[in-house]
C-alpha positions in Angstrom: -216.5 64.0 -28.3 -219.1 63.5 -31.0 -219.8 60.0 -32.3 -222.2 60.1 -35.8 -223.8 56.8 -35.7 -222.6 54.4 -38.1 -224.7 52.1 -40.6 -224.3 48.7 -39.0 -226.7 46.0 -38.1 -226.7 45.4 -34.5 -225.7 41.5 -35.1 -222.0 42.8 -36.0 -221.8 44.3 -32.4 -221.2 40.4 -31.1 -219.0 39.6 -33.8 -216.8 42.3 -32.8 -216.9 41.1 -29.2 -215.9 37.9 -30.0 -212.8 39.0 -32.4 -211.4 40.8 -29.1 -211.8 37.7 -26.5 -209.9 35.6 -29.7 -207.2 38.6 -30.2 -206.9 38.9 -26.1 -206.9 35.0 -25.8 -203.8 34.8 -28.5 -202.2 36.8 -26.5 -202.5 35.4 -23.3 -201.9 31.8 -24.8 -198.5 33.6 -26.5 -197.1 34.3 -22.8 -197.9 31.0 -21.2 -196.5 28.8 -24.1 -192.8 30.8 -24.8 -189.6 30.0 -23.5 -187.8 31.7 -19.6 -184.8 32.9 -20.3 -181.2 31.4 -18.7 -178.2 32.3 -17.3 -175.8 29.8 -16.8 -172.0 29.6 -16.3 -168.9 27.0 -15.6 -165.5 28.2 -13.6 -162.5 26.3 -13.5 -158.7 26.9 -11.9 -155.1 26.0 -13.3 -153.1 24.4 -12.0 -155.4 22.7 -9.7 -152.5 21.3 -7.2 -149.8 23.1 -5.5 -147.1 22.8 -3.2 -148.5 23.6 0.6 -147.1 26.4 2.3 -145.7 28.3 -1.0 -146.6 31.4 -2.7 -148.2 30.1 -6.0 -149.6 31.5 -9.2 -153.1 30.4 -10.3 -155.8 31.1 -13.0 -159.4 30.9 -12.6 -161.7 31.2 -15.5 -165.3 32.4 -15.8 -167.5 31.3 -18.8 -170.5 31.8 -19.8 -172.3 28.9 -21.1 -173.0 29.2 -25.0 -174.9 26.6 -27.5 -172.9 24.2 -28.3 -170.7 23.6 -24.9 -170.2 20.5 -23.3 -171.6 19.4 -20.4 -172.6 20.4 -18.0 -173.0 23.8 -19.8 -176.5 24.6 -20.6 -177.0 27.4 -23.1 -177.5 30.8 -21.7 -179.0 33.6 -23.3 -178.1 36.9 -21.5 -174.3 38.8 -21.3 -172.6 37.9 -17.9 -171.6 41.3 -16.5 -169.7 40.8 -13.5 -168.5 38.2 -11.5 -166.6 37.8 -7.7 -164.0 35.0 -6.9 -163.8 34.5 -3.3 -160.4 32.6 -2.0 -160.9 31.1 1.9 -158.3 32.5 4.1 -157.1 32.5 7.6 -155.7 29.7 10.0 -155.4 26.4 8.1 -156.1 28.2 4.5 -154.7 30.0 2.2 -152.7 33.4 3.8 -153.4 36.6 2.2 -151.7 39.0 0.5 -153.8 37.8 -2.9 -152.4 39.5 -5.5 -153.8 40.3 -8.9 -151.0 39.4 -12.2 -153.2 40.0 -14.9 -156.6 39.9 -16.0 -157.8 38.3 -19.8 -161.3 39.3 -21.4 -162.1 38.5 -24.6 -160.7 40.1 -27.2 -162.2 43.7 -27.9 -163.7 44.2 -24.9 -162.5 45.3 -21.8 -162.8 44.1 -17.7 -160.6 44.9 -14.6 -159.8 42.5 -11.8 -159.2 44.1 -8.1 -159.5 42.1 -4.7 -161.2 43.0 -2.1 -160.3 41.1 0.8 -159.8 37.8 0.5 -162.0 38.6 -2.8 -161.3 38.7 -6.8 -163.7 41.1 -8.3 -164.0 41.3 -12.0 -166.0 44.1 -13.4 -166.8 45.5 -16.8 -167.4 49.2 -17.5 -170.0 49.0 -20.0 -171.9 50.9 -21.0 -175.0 48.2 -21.5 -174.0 44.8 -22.2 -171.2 46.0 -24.4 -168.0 44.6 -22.7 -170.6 41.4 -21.2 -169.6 38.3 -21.6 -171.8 36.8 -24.5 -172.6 33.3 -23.9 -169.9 31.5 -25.1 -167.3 33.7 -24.2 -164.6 33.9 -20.9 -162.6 36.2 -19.1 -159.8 34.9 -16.5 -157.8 36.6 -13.7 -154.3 35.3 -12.9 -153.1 36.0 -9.0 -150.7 34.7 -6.5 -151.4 33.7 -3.1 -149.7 32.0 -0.6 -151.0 28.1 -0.4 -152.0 26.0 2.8 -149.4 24.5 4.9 -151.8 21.4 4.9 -150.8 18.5 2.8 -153.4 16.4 1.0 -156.8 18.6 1.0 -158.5 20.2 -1.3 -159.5 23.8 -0.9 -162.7 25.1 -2.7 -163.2 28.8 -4.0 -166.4 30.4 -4.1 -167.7 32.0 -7.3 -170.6 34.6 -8.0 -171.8 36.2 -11.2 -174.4 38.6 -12.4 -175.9 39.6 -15.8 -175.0 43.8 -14.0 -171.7 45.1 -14.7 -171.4 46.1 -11.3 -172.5 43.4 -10.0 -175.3 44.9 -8.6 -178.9 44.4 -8.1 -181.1 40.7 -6.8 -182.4 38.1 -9.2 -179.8 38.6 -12.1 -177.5 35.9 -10.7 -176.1 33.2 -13.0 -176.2 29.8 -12.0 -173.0 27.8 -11.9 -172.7 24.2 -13.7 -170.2 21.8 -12.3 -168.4 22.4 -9.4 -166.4 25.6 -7.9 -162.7 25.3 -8.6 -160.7 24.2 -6.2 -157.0 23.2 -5.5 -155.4 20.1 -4.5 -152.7 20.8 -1.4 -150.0 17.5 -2.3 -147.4 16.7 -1.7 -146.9 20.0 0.3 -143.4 22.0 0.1 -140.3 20.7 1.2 -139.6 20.5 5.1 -136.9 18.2 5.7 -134.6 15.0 4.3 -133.7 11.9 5.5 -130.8 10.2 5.5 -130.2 6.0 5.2 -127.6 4.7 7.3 -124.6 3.8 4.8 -124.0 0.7 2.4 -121.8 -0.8 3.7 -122.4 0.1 7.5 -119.4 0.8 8.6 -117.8 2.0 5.4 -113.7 2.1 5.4 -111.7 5.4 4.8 -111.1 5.4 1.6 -113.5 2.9 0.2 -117.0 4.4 -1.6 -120.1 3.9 0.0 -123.8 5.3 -0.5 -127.2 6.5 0.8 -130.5 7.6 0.0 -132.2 11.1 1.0 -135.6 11.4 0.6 -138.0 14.3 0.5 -140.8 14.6 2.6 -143.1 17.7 3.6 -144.5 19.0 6.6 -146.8 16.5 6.8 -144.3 13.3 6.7 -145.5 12.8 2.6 -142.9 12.2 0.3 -142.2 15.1 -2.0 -142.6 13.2 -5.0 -141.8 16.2 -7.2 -138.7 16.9 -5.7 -135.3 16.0 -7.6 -132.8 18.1 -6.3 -130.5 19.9 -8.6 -127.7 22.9 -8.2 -129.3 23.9 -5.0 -129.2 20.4 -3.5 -126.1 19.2 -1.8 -124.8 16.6 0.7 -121.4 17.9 3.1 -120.8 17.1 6.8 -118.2 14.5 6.5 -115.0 15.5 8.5 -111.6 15.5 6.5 -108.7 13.4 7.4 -105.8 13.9 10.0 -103.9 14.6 6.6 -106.6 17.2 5.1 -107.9 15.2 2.7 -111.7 16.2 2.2 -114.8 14.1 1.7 -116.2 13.5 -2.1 -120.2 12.8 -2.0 -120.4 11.3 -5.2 -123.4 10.8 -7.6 -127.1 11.8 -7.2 -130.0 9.8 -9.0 -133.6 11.1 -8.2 -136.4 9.4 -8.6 -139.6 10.0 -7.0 -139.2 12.2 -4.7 -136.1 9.9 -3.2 -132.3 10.4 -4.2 -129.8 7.0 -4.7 -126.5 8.5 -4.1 -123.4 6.4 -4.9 -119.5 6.7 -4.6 -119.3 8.7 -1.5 -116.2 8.8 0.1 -114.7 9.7 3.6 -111.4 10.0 4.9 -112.1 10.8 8.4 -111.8 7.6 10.7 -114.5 8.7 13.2 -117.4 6.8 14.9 -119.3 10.6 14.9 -119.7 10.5 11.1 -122.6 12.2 9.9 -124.1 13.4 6.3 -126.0 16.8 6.0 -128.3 17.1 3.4 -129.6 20.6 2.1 -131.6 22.8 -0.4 -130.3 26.2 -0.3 -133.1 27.6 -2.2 -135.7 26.1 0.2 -133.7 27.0 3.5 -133.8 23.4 4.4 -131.2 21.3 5.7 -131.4 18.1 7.7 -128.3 15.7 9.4 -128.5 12.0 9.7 -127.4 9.9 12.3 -123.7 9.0 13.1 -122.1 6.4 11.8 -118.1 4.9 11.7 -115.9 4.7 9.3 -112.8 2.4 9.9 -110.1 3.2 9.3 -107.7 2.0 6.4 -104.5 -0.9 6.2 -101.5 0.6 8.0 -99.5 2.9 5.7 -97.1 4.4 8.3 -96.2 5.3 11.7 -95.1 7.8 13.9 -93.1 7.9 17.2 -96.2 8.6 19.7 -93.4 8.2 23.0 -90.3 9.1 22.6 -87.8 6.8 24.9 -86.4 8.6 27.8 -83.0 8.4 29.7 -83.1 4.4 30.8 -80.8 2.1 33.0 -78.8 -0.2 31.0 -80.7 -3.9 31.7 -84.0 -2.4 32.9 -86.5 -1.7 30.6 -86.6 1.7 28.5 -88.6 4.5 30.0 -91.0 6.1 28.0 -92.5 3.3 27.4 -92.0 3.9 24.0 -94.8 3.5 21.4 -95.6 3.8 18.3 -99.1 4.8 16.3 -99.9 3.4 13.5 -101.7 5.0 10.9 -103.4 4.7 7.4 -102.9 6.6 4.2 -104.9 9.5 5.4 -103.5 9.8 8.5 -106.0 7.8 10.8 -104.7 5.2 13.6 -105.4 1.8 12.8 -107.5 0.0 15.3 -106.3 -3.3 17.1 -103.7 -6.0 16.5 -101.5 -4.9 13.9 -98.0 -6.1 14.6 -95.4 -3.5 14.9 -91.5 -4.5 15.6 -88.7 -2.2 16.7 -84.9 -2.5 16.7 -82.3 -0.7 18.4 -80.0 1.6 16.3 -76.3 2.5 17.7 -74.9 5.8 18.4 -71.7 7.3 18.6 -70.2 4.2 19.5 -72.2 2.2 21.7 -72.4 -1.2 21.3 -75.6 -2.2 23.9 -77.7 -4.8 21.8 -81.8 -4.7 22.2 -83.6 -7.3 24.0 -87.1 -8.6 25.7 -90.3 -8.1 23.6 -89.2 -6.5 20.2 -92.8 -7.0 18.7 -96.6 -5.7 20.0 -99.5 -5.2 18.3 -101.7 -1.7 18.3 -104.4 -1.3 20.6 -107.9 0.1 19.7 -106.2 3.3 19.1 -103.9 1.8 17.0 -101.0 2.5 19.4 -98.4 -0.5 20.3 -97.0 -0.1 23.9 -93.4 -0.9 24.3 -93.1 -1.5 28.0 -90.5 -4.6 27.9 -87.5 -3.3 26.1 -84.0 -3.8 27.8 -80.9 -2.3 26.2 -77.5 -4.3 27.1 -75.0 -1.2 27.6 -74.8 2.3 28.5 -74.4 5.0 25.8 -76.9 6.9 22.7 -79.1 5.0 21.0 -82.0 5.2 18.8 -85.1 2.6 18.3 -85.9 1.7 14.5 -89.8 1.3 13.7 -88.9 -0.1 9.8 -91.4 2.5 8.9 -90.1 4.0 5.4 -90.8 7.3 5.3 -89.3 8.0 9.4 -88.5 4.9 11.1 -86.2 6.5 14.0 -87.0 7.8 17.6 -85.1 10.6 19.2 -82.1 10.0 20.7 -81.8 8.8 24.6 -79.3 7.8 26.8 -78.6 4.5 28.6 -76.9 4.8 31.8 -75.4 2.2 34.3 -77.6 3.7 37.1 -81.3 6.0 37.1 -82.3 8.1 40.0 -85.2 9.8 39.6 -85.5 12.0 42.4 -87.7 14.6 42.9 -87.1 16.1 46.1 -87.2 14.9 49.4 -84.8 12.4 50.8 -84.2 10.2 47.9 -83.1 6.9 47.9 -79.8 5.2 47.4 -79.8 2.9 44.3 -77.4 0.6 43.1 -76.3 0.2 39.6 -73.4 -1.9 37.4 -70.2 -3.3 39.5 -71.8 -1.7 42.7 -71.9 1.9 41.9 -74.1 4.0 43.9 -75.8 7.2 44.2 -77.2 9.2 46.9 -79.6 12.4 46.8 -79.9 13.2 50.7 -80.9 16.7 50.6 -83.0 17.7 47.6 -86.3 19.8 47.9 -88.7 21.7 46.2 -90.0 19.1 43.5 -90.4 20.5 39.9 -90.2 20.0 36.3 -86.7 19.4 34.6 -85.1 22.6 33.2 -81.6 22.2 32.3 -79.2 19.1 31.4 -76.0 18.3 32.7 -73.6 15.2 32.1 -71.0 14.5 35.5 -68.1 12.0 35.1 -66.4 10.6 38.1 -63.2 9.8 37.0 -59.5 9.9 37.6 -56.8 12.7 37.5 -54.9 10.7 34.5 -58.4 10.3 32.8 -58.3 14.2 31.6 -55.7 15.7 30.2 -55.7 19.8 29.6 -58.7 20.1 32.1 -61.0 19.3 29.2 -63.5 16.6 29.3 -65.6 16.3 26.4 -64.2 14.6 23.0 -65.9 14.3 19.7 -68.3 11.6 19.8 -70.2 9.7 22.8 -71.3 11.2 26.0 -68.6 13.3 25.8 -66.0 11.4 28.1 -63.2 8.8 28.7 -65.0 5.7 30.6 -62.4 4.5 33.1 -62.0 0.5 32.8 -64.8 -2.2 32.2 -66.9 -0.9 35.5 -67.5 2.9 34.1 -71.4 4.1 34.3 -73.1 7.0 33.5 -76.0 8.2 37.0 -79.0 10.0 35.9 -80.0 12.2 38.9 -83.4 14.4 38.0 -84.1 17.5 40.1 -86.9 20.9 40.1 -86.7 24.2 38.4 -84.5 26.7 38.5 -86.1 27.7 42.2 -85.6 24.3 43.5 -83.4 24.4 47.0 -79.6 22.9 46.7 -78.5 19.3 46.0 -75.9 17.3 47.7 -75.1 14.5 45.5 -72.9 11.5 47.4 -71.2 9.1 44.6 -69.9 5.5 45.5 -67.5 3.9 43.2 -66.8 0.4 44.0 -63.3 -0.8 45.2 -62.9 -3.3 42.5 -63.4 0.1 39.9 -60.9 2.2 42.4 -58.3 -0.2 42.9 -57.9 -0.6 38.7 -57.1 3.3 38.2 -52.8 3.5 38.6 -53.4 6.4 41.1 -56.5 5.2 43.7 -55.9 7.2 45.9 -59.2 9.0 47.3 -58.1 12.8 46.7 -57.1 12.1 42.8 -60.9 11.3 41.7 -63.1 14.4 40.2 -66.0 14.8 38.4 -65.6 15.8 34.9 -68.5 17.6 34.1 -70.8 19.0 31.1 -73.7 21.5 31.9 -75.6 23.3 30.2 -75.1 26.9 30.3 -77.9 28.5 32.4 -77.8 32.0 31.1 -77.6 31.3 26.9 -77.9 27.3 26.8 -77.6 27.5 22.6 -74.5 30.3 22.5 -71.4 28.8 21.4 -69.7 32.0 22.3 -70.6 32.1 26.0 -68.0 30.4 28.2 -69.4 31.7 31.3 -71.8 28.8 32.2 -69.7 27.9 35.3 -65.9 27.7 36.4 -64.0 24.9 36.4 -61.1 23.1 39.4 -58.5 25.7 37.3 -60.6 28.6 37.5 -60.8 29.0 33.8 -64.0 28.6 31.5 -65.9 25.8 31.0 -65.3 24.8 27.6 -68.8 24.9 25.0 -69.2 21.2 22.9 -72.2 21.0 21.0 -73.7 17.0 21.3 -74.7 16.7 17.6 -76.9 13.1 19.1 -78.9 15.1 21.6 -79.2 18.4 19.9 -77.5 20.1 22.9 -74.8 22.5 23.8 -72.5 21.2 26.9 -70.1 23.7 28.8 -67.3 21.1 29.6 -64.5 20.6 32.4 -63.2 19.3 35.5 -65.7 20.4 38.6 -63.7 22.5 41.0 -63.7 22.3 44.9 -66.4 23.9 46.5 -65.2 26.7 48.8 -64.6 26.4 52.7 -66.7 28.9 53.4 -70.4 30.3 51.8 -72.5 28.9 49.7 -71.2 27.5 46.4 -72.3 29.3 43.1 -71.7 26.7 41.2 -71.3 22.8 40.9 -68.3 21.9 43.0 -66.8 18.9 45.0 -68.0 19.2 48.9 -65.6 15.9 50.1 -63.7 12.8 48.3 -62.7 9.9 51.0 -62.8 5.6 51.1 -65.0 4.0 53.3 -64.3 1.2 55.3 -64.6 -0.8 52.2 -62.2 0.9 50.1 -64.7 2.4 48.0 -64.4 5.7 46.8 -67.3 8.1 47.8 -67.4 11.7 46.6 -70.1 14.1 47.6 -70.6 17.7 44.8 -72.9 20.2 46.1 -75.4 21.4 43.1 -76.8 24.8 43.9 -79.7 26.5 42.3 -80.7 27.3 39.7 -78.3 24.8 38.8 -81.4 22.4 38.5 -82.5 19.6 35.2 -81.1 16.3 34.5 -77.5 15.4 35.7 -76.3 12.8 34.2 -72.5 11.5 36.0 -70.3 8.7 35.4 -67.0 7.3 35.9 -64.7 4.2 36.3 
């Protein structure tokens, strides 16, 4: 290239040198004297406490710092592009899935939310700084994630932005002001209740008493949060002999701990127990035992019945009696129960020895000194209202209970005696018969049984009835020897030994309750037994005169084996009883 000279003084040449330092200074001195640019940024979570152990929602929010924020924002002056959220997981932290609910930019622009990880990553697609976050402006992702089982921490979250989209590329990092957001683990979820013992201790059925259940977590804190509702519930208490259930009465939360009042049971028990539950948190927790008493004596109830007895020996059984309250649970000790004696058909025995006795600790009063005067059916009254009466039982002159073997000869009223020589087999009782020793002249018609009483004519002041118990229906044979004292014999107008039978009443072996069998056995005529029903003891009796056994063979019935006098002039008559002629004989006569 050509350059023409130009007209100018040479001097000029340093003034143009020194307008270009000036000009190059100026600029220097514009670069060292302007302002860096910032990127700052605050994050923050809600709601920053949880329940531990729980799935939980949560909101963390990313700004970025305009003019005007408060502390500790400091004014930025570049679009935030991108940003990560990064939740700690694993043992002792928060346990993954994380999953993303929804993500809120501001409004007009766009950003999306994924997770990586244990990672949030929030993105915008641009293009430039378009859909950036312009200081002063946010953008929050909402996400659930499953909360320490920890009670008490806090748990930080680490953040990271960038001025990139894509959050890409070194030295455009924001920096954060304040702290990273964390979340506050207390009180943790619920793990279990307690239970207070009872006020009073020892509540009575019937009567209201209360408790308090508290809340705690799994680290022994007391849910203070906690207050129950439909899903809570108290049960466990058992419900009374009579059915009636437990009521549990009013709740009152407060704090985390639950006043409960008006609870009633009904169940005397010293194994009392509440359970308290929360079906939506699958929890439920028992408290110790306790005892309830049981209530004032309302009733009773025959516990043992009375038995067959000896007339001036005390009534086997014993009898007692249980006393019980309005829900059906025996009172405890010393409650004073008295019994009287109740005629039946007839009899005239009066009751004596002790009359009163008081429950034990199961609420039960023993019996075991109770004499009646006379043989015959009676009943003993407990003056309760609503069932005061035992079953029926008979008094006899004489008891022998004998159950196999060679059983001894006892003695009873006016010398009467009986002797089981050559019973076997012992066994439970199966079938009832009543044998009357008495004279020819005592029963017309060859029939026995009348309308009321045991079924028989007593002979004269001295007449007793003779228990005899024997085995079941296999049991081996009985020979049965009666005595009948002289003084008894010598009253009857014909004494002589070979005009005293035994009038008996057995039940039928075959059909026991069928009016219409006669079969049961045969009697000294060889005709039927005749069928009586004993309205007193509930039971059927085949009636009549027992024949003579035959002289040769074994009997197949009851029948008469000998009559004679012994050297004292009493009169001793031996029956044979084969099986399965076996159960309770009861026998009598003048």
């Amino acid at each position: 290239m050509n350059f023409k000279r130009i007209g100018v003084k040479r001097p000029l040449v340093g003034a143009t040198i020194l307008f270009a330092l000036v000009a190059t200074a100026l600029m220097v001195g514009g670069n060292a004297f302007s302002s860096p640019s910032t990127k700052y940024y605050t994050t923050s979570i809600s709601p920053p406490s949880a329940a531990g152990g729980s799935t939980q929602q949560f909101t963390v929010l990313v700004h970025n710092c305009g003019a005007g924020d408060p502390a500790p924002c400091k004014p930025s002056t570049q679009s935030l592009g991108s940003a990560n959220v990064t939740i700690p997981t694993g043992a002792g932290q928060f346990q993954l899935p994380i999953t993303i609910v929804s993500v809120a930019p501001p409004t007009g622009k766009t950003w999306t939310a994924s997770v990586s990880g244990n990672a949030l990553q929030l993105r915008n697609p641009g293009p430039s700084n378009s859909n950036a976050l312009a200081p002063g402006e946010s953008v929050s992702v909402t996400f659930t994630v499953t909360t320490p089982a920890s009670c008490g921490q806090q748990y930080a979250l680490t953040t990271q932005t960038k001025q990139s989209n894509d959050f890409s590329g070194t030295g455009n990092d924001f920096t954060r002001q304040g702290s990273e957001p964390s979340i506050s683990v207390s009180p943790g979820a619920l793990a279990y209740f307690t239970i207070s013992s009872p006020t009073p201790a020892s509540p009575t059925a019937g009567s209201p008493f209360g408790v308090t259940v508290t809340a705690y977590d799994g680290c022994n804190n007391i849910v203070t949060t906690y207050s129950g509702g439909a899903t809570f519930s108290l049960s466990g208490l058992d419900p009374s002999p009579n059915g009636t259930a437990a009521t549990y009465g009013t709740n009152s939360w407060s704090g985390g701990v639950d006043t409960v009042s008006n609870i009633y049971g009904y169940d005397a028990s010293s194994t009392e127990h509440l359970v308290a539950a929360d079906s939506a948190a699958s929890v439920s927790s028992q408290g110790g035992n306790f005892t309830i008493q049981p209530g004032l004596p309302a009733s009773s109830t025959w516990t043992t019945q009375p038995t067959e007895s000896a007339k001036g020996a005390n009534v086997n059984g014993p009898p007692s009696v249980t006393v019980k309250d309005a829900w059906g649970n025996a009172v405890g000790a010393g409650f004073p129960v008295t019994v009287s004696l109740s005629q039946v058909g007839g009899s005239t025995g009066t009751l004596s020895g002790t009359t009163t006795e008081t429950t034990n600790a199961s609420g039960v009063a023993v019996f075991d000194n109770l004499v009646v005067s006379d043989s015959g059916e009676y009943q003993l009254n407990d003056g309760d209202g609503a069932n005061p009466l035992s079953s029926v039982f008979l008094v006899a002159d004489q008891v022998n209970a004998c159950h196999g073997g060679n059983c001894p000869k006892t003695t009873g009223s006016a010398n009467n005696t009986t002797t089981d020589a050559t019973a076997t087999n012992a066994g439970n009782d199966s079938s009832l018969a009543v044998a009357v020793l008495a004279s020819e002249t005592s029963v017309p018609n060859n029939v026995c049984a009348t309308a009321g009483g045991f079924g028989f004519f007593p002979l004269g002041s001295g007449s007793f009835v003779n228990v005899i118990t024997s085995g079941p229906p296999s049991a081996a044979n009985y020979t049965i020897t009666w005595t009948l004292d002289k003084s008894i014999v010598n009253q009857q107008p014909d004494n002589s030994a070979a005009h005293f039978d035994i009038c008996l009443g057995a039940v039928n072996v075959n059909d026991p309750l069928n009016l219409n069998n006669t079969q049961g056995w045969q009697t000294k005529t060889a005709g039927p037994a005749v069928p009586v029903f004993d309205a007193n003891l509930n039971q059927v009796f085949f009636w009549g005169v027992m024949p003579d056994c035959p002289k040769k063979g074994v009997p197949q019935g009851p029948c008469v084996q000998s009559r004679h006098k012994d050297n004292a002039g009493d009169e001793v008559v031996t029956w044979f009883k084969p099986a399965p002629w076996d159960g309770h004989y009861f026998g009598g006569g003048p």
